[in-house]
Phi, psi and omega in degrees: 000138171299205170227084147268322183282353163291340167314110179233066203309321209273168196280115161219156206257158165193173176247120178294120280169129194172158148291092147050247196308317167282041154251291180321321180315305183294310182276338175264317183240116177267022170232008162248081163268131163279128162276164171262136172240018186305158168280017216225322179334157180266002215216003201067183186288102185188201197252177201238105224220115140346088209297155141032054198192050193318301185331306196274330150339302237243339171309318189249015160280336186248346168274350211322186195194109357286151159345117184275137181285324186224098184270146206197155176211149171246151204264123193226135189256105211204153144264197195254313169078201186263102187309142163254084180271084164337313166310338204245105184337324183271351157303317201301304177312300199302342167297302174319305191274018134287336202297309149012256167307327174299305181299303197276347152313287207271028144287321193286323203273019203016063188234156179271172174296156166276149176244162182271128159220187190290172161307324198283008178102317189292148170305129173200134177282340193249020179262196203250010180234165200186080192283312180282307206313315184302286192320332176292295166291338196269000147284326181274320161332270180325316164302308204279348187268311185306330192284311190251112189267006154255353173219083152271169164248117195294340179210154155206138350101124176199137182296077229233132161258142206222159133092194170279121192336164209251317146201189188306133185072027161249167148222030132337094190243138211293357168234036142358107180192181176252166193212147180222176205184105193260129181245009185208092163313316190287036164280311194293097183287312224169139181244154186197161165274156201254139182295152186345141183207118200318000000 
């Protein structure tokens, strides 16, 4: 199957989750967006938008780690482009069938696989610091950039169940949310303020 259906044209809003001056920044000069390179991302290195999802934005701007003196969120007007879609199986498989080779990269390079763990260091696949998941896509990147120097993926995109159950017998979880990872700023159409938001 091709990638026609990796194509994800239309405009869609999210949010940013940020400091006070660096949200203003962003609106005023929209053409210096910062990527996160942390080894830890949940989607790999790129810059980071909430879907349709202030809440959980200004939710996580105000847990950030260390502590935003003035936690803030801006409103982002953006497409997908060609997606790397977490949502979709057949992205998923393409993660599977790397992983492999991604293991037999860092033997030869004699580094171990990385694990996703809690803060505190322990293995957990569902923890907050998500060491592999980043390494992986950011392997498939490479590869997929090296074979095409023309079919990169402009984005990726993913579904994260989160927080403590929402109540009893779910698995609904209270920080539930789509996460998007824009790597081709020219996806980011316009950054803009949100109106008053509790």
């Amino acid at each position: 199957m091709d990638d026609v259906y990796s194509e994800r044209p239309n405009l869609y809003i999210g949010f940013h989750g940020c400091e006070k001056i660096q949200g203003m920044n962003l609106i005023q000069t929209p053409d210096t967006v910062p990527p996160s390179t942390h080894d830890y991302e949940w989607l790999g290195h790129g810059f980071y938008i909430w879907e349709n999802n202030i809440d959980r934005a200004l939710d996580w701007a105000k847990g950030h780690h260390p502590v935003l003196k003035t936690p803030f969120v801006i409103g982002v007007v953006y497409t997908l482009g060609n997606c790397l879609d977490l949502t979709d199986k057949r992205f998923i498989d393409l993660l599977k069938e790397d992983y492999p080779y991604f293991g037999d990269d860092l033997k030869w390079a004699g580094q171990p696989i990385p694990q996703n763990t809690d803060l505190d260091g322990a293995p957990n696949p569902g923890g907050i610091l998500r060491k592999l998941d980043c390494a992986l896509i950011q392997h498939l990147h490479e590869v997929n950039e090296r074979s095409d120097k023309l079919n990169h993926y402009d984005s990726v995109r993913g579904a994260f169940t989160e927080g403590k159950p929402a109540y009893p017998g779910t698995q609904f979880g209270e920080k539930n949310h789509i996460q998007v990872c824009i790597r081709n700023v020219n996806c980011i159409k316009g950054f803009f303020l949100p109106r008053q938001y509790k």
